[in-house]
C-alpha positions as CSV (number, residue, x, y, z in Angstrom):
1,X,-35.1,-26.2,217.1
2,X,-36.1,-29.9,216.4
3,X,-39.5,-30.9,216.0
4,X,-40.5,-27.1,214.0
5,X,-40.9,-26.6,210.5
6,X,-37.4,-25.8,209.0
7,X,-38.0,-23.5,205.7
8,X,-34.5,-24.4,204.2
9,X,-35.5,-28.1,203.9
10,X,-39.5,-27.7,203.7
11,X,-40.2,-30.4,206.3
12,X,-40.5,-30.6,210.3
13,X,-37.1,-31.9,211.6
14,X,-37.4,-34.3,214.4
15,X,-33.9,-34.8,215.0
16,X,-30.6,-33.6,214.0
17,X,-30.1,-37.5,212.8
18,X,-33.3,-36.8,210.7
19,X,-31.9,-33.4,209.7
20,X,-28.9,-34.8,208.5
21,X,-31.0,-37.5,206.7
22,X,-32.8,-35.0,204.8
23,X,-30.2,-33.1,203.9
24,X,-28.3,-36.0,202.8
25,X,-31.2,-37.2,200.6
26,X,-31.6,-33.1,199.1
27,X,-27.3,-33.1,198.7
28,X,-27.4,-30.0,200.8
29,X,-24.7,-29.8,203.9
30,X,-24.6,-26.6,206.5
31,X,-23.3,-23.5,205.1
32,X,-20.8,-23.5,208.8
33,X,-19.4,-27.0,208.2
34,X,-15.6,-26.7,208.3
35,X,-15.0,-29.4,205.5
36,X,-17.1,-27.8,202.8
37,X,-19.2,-24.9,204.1
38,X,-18.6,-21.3,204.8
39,X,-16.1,-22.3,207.0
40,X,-13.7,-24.1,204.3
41,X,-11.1,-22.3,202.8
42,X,-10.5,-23.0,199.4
43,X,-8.2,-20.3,197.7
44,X,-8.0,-21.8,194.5
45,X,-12.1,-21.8,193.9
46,X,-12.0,-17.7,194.8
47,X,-13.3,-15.4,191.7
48,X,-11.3,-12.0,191.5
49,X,-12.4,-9.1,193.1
50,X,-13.6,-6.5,190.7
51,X,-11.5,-3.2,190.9
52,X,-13.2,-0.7,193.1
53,X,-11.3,2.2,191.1
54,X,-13.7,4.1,189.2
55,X,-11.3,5.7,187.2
56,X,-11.0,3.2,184.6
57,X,-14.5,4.7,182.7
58,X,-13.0,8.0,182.3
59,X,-9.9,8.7,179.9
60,X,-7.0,10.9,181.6
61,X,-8.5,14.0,179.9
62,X,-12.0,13.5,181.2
63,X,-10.5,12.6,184.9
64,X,-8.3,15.5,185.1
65,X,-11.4,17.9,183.9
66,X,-13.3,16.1,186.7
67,X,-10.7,16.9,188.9
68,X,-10.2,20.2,188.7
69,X,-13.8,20.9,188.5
70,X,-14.2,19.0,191.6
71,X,-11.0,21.4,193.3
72,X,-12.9,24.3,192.5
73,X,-16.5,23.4,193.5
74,X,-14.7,22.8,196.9
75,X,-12.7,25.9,197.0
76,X,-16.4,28.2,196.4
77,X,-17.7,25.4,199.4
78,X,-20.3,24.0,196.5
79,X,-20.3,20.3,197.7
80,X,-24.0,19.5,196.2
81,X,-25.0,19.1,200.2
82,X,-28.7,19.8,201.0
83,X,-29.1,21.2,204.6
84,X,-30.8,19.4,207.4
C-alpha cells in the first residue's frame, strides 16, 4: 500500500504519517473515519428521502384507469413479457 501511487491524493505515499500529512495539507480525512467519515452518524445533517410512490404524477382518475387497465391485461395474461 505505502510507497505506490495513490490516485485519491495524486502522489506516492511513503508512509501512513506522510499520508496523513498530505491529506492534512489537501483538508481531506478517510471516508471510514468514525469522527467525521462514513462511519459518523450525524442525524441532523440527513436530506429526506424522496417518496418512492409513484402515484403522486397521476390524479385519482388517471390511477384508477391505470388500474383497471392493468387488472385486465393480467386477467387476458397480456403482461408486455417477450419470451426467452
Amino acid at each position: 500500500m505505502y510507497g505506490k501511487y495513490e490516485p485519491g491524493l495524486g502522489q506516492v505515499v511513503e508512509s501512513y504519517e506522510h499520508k496523513r500529512q498530505l491529506m492534512k495539507e489537501m483538508d481531506l480525512q478517510e471516508s471510514s473515519d468514525p469522527s467525521g467519515g462514513s462511519r459518523s452518524y450525524r442525524p441532523e445533517e440527513q436530506p429526506a428521502r424522496a417518496s418512492k410512490n409513484n402515484s403522486q404524477f397521476l390524479d385519482a382518475a388517471e390511477l384508477e384507469s391505470a388500474q383497471a387497465e392493468a387488472l385486465t391485461r393480467a386477467a387476458q395474461g397480456d403482461f408486455d413479457l417477450e419470451a426467452p
